[in-house]
PARO-831498 format. One line per field, with one value per residue (C-alpha): x, y, z; residue in one letter. Coordinates in steps of 0.1 Angstrom, whole numbers. Layout:
px: (X_...)
py: (Y_...)
pz: (Z_...)
rest: (a_...)
//
This chain:
px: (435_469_447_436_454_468_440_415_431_431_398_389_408_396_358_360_375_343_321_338_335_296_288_303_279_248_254_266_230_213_234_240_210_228_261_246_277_302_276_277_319_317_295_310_345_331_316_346_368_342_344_378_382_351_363_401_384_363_394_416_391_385_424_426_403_380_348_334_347_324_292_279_303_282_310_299_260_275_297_269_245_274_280_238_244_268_257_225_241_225_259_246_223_253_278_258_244_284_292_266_277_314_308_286_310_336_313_303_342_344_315_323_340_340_366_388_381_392_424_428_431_455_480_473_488_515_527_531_565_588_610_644_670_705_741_737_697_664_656_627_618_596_579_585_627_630_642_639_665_657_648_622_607_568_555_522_490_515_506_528_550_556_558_576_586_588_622_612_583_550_514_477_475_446_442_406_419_430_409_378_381_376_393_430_459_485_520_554_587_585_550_545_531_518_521_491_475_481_500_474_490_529_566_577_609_605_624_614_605_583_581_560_548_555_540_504_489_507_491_460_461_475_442_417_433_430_396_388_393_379_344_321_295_266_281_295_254_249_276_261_228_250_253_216_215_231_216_181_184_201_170_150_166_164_124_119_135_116_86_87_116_123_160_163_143_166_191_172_170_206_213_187_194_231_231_252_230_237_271_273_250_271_308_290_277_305_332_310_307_343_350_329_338_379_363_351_381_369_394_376_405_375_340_328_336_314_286_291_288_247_243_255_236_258_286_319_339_374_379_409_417_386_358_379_412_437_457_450_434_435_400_400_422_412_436_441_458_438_475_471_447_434_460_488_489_484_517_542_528_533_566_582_558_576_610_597_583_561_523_507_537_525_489_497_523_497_472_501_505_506_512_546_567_598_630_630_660_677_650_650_626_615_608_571_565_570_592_604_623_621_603_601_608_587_597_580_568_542_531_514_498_516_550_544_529_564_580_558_533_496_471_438_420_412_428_402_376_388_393_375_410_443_455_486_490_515_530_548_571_553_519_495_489_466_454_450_428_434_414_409_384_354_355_331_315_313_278_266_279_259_233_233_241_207_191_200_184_212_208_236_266_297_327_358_384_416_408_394_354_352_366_352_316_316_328_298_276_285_285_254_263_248_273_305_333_363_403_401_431_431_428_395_380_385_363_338_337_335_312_284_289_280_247_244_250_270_303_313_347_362_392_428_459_479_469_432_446_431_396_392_403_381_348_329_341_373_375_403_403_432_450_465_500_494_510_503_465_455_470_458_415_389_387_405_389_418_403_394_354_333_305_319_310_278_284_300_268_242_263_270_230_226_251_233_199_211_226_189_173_196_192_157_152_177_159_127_141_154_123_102_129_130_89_89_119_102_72_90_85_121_149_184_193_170_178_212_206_176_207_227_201_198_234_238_207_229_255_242_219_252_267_243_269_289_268_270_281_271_242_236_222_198_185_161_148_114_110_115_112_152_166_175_194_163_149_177_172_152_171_174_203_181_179_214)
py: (398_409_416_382_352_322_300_323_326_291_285_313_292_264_280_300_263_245_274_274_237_236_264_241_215_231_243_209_199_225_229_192_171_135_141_132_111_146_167_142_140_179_184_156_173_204_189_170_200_226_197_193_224_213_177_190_212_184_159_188_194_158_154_184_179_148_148_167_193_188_182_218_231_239_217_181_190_197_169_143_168_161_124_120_140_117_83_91_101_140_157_189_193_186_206_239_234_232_260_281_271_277_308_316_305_332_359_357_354_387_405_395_427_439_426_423_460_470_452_464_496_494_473_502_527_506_505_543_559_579_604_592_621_613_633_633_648_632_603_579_549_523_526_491_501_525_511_533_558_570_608_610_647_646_672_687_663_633_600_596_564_555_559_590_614_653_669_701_716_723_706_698_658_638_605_594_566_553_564_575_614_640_671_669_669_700_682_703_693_660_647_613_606_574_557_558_594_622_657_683_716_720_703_680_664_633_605_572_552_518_508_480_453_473_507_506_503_467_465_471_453_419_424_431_396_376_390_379_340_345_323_343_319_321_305_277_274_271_244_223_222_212_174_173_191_169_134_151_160_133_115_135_136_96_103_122_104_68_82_102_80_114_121_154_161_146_167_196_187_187_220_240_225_235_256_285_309_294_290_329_347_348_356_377_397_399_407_436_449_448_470_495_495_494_528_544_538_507_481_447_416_385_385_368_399_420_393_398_434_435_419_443_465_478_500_511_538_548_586_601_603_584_609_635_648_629_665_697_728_760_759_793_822_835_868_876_909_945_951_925_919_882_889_902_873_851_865_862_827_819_837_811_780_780_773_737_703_695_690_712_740_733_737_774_783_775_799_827_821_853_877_895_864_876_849_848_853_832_802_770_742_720_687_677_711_740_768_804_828_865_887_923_931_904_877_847_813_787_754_732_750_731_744_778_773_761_789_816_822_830_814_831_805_773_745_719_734_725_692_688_709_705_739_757_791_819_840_875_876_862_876_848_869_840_808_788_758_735_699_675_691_667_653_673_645_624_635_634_593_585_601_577_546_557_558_524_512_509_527_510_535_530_553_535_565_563_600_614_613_653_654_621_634_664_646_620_647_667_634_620_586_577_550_559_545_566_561_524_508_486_455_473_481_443_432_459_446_411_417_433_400_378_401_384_419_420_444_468_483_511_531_545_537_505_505_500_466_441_457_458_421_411_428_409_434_456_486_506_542_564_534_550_546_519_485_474_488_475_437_440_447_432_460_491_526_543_580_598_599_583_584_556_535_536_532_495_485_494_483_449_445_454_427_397_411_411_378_367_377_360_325_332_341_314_290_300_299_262_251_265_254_217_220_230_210_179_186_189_227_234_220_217_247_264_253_265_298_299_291_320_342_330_332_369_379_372_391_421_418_418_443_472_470_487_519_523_551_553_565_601_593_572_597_618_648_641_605_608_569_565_531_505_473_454_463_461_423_399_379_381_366_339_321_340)
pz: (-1531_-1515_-1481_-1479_-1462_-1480_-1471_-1482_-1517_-1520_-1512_-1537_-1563_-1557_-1558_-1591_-1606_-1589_-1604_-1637_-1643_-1628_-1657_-1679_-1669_-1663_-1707_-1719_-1707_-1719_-1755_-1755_-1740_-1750_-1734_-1699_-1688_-1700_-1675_-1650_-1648_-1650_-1620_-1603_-1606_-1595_-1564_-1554_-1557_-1539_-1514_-1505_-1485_-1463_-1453_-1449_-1426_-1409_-1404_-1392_-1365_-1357_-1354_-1331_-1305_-1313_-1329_-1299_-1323_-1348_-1325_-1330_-1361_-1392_-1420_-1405_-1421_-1457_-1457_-1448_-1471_-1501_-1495_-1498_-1533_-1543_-1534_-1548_-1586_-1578_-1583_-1601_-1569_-1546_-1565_-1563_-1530_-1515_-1538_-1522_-1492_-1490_-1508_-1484_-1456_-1470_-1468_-1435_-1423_-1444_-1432_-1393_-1395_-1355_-1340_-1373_-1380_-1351_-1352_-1384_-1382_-1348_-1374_-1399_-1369_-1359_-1396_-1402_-1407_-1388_-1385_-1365_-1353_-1359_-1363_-1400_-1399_-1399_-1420_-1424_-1413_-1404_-1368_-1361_-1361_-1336_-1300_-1270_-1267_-1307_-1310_-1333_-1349_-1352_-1374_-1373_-1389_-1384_-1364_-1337_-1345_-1303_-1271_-1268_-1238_-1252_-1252_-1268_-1285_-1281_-1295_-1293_-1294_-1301_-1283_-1289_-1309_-1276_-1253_-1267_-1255_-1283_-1261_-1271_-1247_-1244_-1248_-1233_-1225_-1201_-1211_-1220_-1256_-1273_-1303_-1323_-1312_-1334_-1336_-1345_-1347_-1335_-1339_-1315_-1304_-1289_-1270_-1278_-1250_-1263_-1298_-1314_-1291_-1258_-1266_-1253_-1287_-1294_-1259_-1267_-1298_-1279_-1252_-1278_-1297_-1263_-1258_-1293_-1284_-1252_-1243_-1222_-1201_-1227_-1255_-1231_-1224_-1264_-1263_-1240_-1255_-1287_-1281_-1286_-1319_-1341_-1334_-1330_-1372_-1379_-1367_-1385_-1422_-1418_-1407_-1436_-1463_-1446_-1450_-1485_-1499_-1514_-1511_-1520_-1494_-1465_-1479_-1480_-1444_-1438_-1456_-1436_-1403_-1407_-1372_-1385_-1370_-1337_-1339_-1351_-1327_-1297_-1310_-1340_-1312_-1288_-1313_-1324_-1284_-1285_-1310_-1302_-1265_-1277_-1301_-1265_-1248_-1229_-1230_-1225_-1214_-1218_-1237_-1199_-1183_-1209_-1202_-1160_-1161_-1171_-1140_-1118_-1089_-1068_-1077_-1054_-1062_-1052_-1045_-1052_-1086_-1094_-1086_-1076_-1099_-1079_-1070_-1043_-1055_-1038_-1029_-1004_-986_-956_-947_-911_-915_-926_-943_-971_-997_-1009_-1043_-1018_-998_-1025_-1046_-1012_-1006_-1043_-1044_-1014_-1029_-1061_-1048_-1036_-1057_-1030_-1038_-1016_-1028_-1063_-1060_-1041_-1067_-1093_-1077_-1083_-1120_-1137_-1106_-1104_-1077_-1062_-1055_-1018_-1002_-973_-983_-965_-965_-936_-951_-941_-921_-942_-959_-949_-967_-973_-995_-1002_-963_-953_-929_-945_-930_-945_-935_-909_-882_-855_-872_-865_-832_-821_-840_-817_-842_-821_-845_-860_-866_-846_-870_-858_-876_-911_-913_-946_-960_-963_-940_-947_-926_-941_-911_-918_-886_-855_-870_-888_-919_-938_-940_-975_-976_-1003_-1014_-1037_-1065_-1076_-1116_-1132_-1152_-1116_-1105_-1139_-1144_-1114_-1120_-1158_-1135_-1115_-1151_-1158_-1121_-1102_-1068_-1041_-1047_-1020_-1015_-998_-995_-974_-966_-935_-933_-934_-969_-977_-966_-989_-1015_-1016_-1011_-1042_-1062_-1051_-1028_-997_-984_-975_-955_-949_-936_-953_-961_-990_-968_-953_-987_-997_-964_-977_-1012_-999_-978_-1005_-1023_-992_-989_-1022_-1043_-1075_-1072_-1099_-1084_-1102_-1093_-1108_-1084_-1077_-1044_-1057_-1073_-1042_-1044_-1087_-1080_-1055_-1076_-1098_-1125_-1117_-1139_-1140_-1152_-1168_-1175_-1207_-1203_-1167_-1178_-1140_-1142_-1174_-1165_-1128_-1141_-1161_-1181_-1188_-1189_-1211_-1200_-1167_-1181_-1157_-1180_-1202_-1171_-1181_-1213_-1205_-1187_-1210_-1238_-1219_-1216_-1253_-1263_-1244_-1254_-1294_-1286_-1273_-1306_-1329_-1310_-1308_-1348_-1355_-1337_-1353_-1385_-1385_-1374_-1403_-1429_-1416_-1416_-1450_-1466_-1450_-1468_-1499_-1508_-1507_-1526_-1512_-1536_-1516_-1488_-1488_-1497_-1466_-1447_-1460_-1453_-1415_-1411_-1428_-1404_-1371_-1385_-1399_-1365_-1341_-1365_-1351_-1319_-1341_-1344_-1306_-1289_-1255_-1229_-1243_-1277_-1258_-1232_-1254_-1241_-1257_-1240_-1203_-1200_-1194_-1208_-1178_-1176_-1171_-1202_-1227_-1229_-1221_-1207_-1167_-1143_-1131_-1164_-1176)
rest: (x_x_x_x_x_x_x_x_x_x_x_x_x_x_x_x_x_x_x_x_x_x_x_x_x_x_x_x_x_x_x_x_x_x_x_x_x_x_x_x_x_x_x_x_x_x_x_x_x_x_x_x_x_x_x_x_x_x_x_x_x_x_x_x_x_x_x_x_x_x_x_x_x_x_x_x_x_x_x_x_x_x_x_x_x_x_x_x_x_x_x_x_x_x_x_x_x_x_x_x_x_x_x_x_x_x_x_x_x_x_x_x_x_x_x_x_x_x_x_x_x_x_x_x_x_x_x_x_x_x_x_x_x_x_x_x_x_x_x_x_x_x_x_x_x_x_x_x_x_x_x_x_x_x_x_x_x_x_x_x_x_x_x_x_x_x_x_x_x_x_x_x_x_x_x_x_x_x_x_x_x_x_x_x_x_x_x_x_x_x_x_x_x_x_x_x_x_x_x_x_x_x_x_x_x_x_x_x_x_x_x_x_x_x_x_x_x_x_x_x_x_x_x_x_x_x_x_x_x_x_x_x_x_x_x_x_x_x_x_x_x_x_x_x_x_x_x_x_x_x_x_x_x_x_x_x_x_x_x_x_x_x_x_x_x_x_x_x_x_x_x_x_x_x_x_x_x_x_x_x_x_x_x_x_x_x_x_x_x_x_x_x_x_x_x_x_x_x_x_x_x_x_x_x_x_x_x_x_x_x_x_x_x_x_x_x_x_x_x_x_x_x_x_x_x_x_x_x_x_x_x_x_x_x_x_x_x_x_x_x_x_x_x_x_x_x_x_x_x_x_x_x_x_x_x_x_x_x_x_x_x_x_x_x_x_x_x_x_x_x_x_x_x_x_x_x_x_x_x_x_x_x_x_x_x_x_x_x_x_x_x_x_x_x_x_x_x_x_x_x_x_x_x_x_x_x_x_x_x_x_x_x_x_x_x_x_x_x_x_x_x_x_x_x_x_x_x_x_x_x_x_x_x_x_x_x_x_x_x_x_x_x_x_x_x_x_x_x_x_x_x_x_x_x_x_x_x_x_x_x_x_x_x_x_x_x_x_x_x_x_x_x_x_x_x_x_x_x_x_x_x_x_x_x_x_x_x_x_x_x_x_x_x_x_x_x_x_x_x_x_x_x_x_x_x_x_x_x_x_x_x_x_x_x_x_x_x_x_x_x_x_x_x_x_x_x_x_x_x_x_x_x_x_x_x_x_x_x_x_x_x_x_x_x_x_x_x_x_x_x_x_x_x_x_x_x_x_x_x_x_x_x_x_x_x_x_x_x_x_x_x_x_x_x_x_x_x_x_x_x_x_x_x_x_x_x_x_x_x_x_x_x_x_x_x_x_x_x_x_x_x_x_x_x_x_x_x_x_x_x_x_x_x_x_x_x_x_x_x_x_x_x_x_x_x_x_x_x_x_x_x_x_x_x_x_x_x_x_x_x_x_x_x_x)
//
């Protein structure tokens, strides 16, 4: 019991004393039919112990907030069920019945496991130890004492304790506890680690740069708990039916014990209509969603916004870094000159590239890895135009093409014609040698994560890009959307977004950079992506995609859909259920014994019902090979946004 709060233990005491003394009583009047007053005081006892957790529970509410507290909450039906009991003399019958019950009770906080699970194990990987690198050695200690500045040694198989930047060493890392994605990361000297993902295979020495709270796991942990007590806008729709509920049986139990003068059977009434079922089949079901989206790497900031997303149709994209890798790749190299070969030109470009930090000079220098690079000598670099130097006898420039038209250089090519690249000419002398035309390289799971969205019958697809429309346009071709609107700034792609939603369209926006902030804000649901690591990202969206995988988008929708349409069954069976055990405790063929286990059983359904949101894992163990009959928003639930 060391695991289990304070309150819990106490009402665990005060259960097993209840349970104890009711044994006692049901065998003094089986061993000692004449003591009927002894069996009476024992079960009496029992019952008012059993009982005192309930009504403590019942006045604290009522204190809090008002009875408007107690208008839909499952204690206020025991307590009148237990005050019938006793009035009546029937405290055997009212001592097991609450016994049941707040056992019963217990369990189902227990067995709520999504959320809690979750949680769980992030506290488990926020309590591991560490190593912490001083003058005297390396000595352990608890990850919640390091402060930034700490050097830290992570050996191989260990959990990394925080957020760390590499001074030395070399690994595989594993981050799909944050993120979701099983490919490890390479980590090197200067990359950015994080608390909670774990060394694989090499030593690492590591600065600390977050620990506890501010590394992105207490992060994640503090969302996932604010998401936890959020409401989303269908359990505000059970609440308002709620005011009904309660006078509607209490009119009934008084119907029923009028007419029968039977009052076993008003209490019966009581016990069965206690609307547990109700009360659980939203959260039950939401909690679940949440931890198995926080398992995928989608980190959800309010339940509401997992409710929202089934409803979208239209989805806009950012491009660069979204569907595209956010960085130029040497995409082609045209040579100009019978004297040099593709590699030639290629190694003298890469030689005078490498001396500069400049994008475009690290894509090039990239391309050169591996060939023999020569230090160029008299090297200068022309901010913003480009670099010359000399190499091997040769008279180097490389950069734009109107740079080397001023420095005498008679072009090969007509620059014009490329405007889906980024150009960069090399000149040997006054003679244009080469030209190397460099872009942004498509995702390789983009195409594939609409073509799923398509799947789930969503067909409006829009591309706001800052970029020109000739690299914009190729871009959307190789992806798959139609509608595309190019050199937006990020006041434009607001006016877009808003205006989809005027044409009466709900907006899923998605994209990676701060300057995407305005438009994930102005969507009906902003997703960020690659936010692992992006304090600004993750507080800016409604939800957090902690990986580059566009396929997890997907994922949210369909899981979003599953979550309402579970939450649709377990009103609907609940609802069901009640009915029948009212029917049949009014007519006398169910004791409130009975009755109160009935009402275990409808409560343990919801949760083991929402608890299949656990087993989850995405679009691609639904789309079967053998069944081409692709799953769709629509018919995940039955439940559609006019009567949301």
């Amino acid at each position: 019991m060391n695991d289990l709060d304070t309150s819990t233990r106490r009402r665990l005491s005060l259960l097993f004393m209840a349970t104890a003394l009711m044994a006692a009583s049901l065998l003094t009047g089986w061993l000692r039919p004449g003591q009927e007053a002894l069996q009476g005081t024992l079960a009496l006892v029992a019952t008012l112990i059993v009982a005192a957790p309930i009504v403590s529970g019942v006045i604290t509410a009522i204190r809090a907030t008002g009875f408007a507290a107690t208008q839909f909450y499952m204690d206020q039906y025991v307590v009148l069920a237990l005050a019938a009991c006793l009035a009546t003399g029937k405290y055997v019958t009212g001592g097991i019945v609450a016994i049941i019950l707040l056992f019963g009770q217990m369990l189902e906080e227990r067995t709520t496991v999504g959320v809690e699970m979750a949680l769980s194990k992030l506290r488990q990987l926020s309590r591991i130890r560490a190593r912490r690198k001083s003058s005297e050695g390396e000595h352990e200690c608890e990850a919640s004492e390091l402060r930034p500045g700490d050097e830290i040694v992570i050996r191989p198989g260990e959990i990394i304790p925080a957020d760390s930047t590499v001074i030395s060493g070399q690994a595989l890392i594993d981050q799909s506890r944050i993120t979701g994605e099983s490919v490890p990361i390479e980590a090197s000297p200067g990359t950015a680690i994080f608390a909670g993902t774990a060394n694989l295979n090499g030593s690492l020495h590591a600065r600390v740069t977050g620990s506890g709270s501010d590394t992105v796991m207490g992060r994640v942990q503090s969302i996932i708990e604010q998401a936890k007590e959020s409401e989303a806008p269908i359990i505000s729709l059970a609440e308002d039916y709620a005011r009904y509920y309660t006078p509607l049986i209490l009119l009934i139990a008084a119907s029923v014990f009028f007419f029968s003068q039977d009052i076993e059977r008003a209490i019966a009434v009581l016990v069965v209509s206690i609307p547990c079922a109700f009360v659980l089949a939203s959260p039950s079901a939401m909690v679940s969603a949440i931890a198995s989206a926080s398992r995928m790497g989608l980190l959800i900031k309010s339940v509401r916004h997992l409710e929202t997303a089934r409803r979208v149709d239209t989805v806009v994209f950012d491009k660069t870094g979204t569907l595209t890798l956010g960085h130029l790749e040497l995409e082609d190299v045209l040579v100009h000159d019978d004297r040099f070969s593709r590699d030639e030109v290629i190694r003298l470009a890469a030689s005078l590239e490498s001396q500069s930090n400049h994008p475009v000079a690290r894509a090039i220098a990239q391309a050169g890895e591996g060939m023999n690079l020569t230090t160029p000598s008299d090297f200068m670099e022309h901010s913003g135009l480009g670099l010359e130097g000399k190499c091997e006898e040769h008279t180097l420039r490389i950069g734009r093409s109107s740079w080397l038209r001023q420095q005498g250089v008679q072009l090969a090519i007509d620059p014009g014609q490329f405007n889906r690249h980024s150009l960069v000419l090399l000149a040997d002398g006054d003679r244009h040698i080469a030209s190397f035309l460099l872009a942004d390289q498509v995702r390789s799971e983009s195409r594939e994560a609409v073509e799923r969205l398509r799947s789930l019958g969503i067909e409006n697809f829009h591309m706001l890009t800052g970029d020109r429309r000739e690299a914009a346009e190729h871009i959307a071709a190789q992806v798959g959307i139609t509608h595309l609107h190019a050199e937006c700034l990020p006041e434009d792609k607001v006016a877009h977004i808003r205006a989809l939603k005027a044409a009466g369209q709900r907006v899923l926006v998605i994209g990676d950079g701060l300057n995407d902030a305005p438009a994930l804000a102005e969507g009906d649901v902003g997703v960020a992506m690659g936010s692992l690591g992006n304090d600004v990202t993750v507080h800016t969206s409604d939800i957090a995609l902690m990986s580059h995988d566009l396929r997890r988008l997907p994922d949210l929708l369909l899981l979003s859909a599953k979550t309402v349409g579970i939450i649709n069954q377990n009103l609907l069976c609940g609802f069901a259920f009640i009915i029948l055990a009212i029917s049949l405790s009014s007519l006398g063929f169910i004791s409130p014994v009975a009755a109160a286990f009935m009402h275990e059983f409808s409560a343990f359904f919801v949760i083991f019902n929402s608890a299949r949101l656990l087993r989850f894992d995405g679009l691609e163990l639904l789309l079967d090979e053998e069944n081409p009959q692709a799953p769709s928003l629509e018919t995940a639930t039955p439940m559609t946004p006019a009567n949301a």
